[in-house]
C-alpha positions as CSV (number, residue, x, y, z in Angstrom):
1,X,20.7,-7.1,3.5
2,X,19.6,-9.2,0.4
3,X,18.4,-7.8,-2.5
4,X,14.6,-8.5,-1.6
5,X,14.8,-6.8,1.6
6,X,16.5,-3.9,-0.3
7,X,13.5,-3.4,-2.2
8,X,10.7,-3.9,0.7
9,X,12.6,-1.2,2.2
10,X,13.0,1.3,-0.5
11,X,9.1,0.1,-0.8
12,X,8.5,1.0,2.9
13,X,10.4,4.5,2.7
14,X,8.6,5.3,-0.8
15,X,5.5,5.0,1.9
16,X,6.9,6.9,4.6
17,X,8.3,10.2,2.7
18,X,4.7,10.4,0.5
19,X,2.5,10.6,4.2
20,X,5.5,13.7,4.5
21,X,5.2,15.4,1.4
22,X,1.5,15.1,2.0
23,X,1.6,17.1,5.5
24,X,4.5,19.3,4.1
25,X,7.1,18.0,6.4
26,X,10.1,19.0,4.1
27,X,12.9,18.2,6.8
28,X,11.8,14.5,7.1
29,X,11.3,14.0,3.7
30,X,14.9,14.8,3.6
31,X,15.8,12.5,6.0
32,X,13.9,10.1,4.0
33,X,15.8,10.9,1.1
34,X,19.0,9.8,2.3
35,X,18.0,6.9,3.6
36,X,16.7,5.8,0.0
37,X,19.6,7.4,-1.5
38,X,21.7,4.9,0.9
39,X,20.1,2.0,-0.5
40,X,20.6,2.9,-3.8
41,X,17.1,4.4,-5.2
42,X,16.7,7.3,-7.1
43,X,14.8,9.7,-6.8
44,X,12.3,10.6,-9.9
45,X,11.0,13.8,-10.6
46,X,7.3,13.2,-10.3
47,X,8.5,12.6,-6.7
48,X,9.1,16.2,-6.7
49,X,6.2,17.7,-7.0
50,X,2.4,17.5,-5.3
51,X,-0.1,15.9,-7.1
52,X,-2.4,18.7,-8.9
53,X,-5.0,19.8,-6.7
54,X,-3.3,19.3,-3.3
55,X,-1.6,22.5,-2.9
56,X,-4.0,24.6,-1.8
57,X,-4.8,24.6,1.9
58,X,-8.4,23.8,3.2
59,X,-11.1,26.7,3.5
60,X,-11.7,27.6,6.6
61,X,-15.3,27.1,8.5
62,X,-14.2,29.3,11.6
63,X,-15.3,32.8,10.2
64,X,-19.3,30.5,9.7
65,X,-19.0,30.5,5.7
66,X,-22.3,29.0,4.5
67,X,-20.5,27.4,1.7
68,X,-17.8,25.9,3.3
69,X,-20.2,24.6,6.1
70,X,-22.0,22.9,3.7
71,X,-18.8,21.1,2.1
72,X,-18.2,20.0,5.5
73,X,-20.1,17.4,5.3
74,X,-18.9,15.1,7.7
75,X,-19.2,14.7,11.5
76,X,-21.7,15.4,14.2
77,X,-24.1,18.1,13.1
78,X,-24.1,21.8,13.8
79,X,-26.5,22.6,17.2
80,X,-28.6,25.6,16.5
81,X,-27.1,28.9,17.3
82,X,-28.7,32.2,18.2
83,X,-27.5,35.9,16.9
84,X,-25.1,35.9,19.4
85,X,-23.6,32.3,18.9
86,X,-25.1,30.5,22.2
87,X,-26.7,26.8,21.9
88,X,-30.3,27.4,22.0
89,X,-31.9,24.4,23.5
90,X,-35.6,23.2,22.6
C-alpha cells in the first residue's frame, strides 16, 4: 500500500474503534488496535479515555419516572394509562 492509502486507512480505523469505545466493545477495540498498530499509528492517550459526560449509563424509564419521561422526549407519545397500566381508549 502507498503512503495515501496508509493514511485513509488508519483514517477509517480511527472511525471504526471510536463507534466501539462508544458502545463499550473493549475486545474489538482491541482488535482495532492492532490493526492501527500494524500500520504504523500510535495510539494517543486521549484515545484512552471517554469523553467527559459519556460514562454514565442512561436513566431508565421502565420503573415510569416522571422525570425521566419527560427527558424522553423523542418518539411516538405515551397512550394514556389507567391505575393498573391498561390503554384506556376514548
Amino acid at each position: 500500500m502507498t503512503q495515501k492509502e496508509d493514511r485513509k486507512m488508519i483514517a477509517a480505523l480511527l472511525r471504526e474503534r471510536e463507534s466501539y469505545v462508544r458502545r463499550g466493545e473493549t475486545d474489538r477495540v482491541r482488535q482495532v488496535d492492532e490493526q492501527l498498530a500494524h500500520y504504523g499509528h500510535e495510539p494517543e492517550q486521549a484515545d484512552e479515555t471517554e469523553p467527559a459526560g459519556r460514562g454514565a449509563a442512561p436513566a431508565s424509564t421502565a420503573d415510569g419516572d416522571a422525570a425521566a419521561e419527560e427527558r424522553r422526549g423523542r418518539g411516538r407519545p405515551r397512550k394514556p394509562r389507567d391505575d393498573a397500566g391498561n390503554i384506556v381508549r376514548d
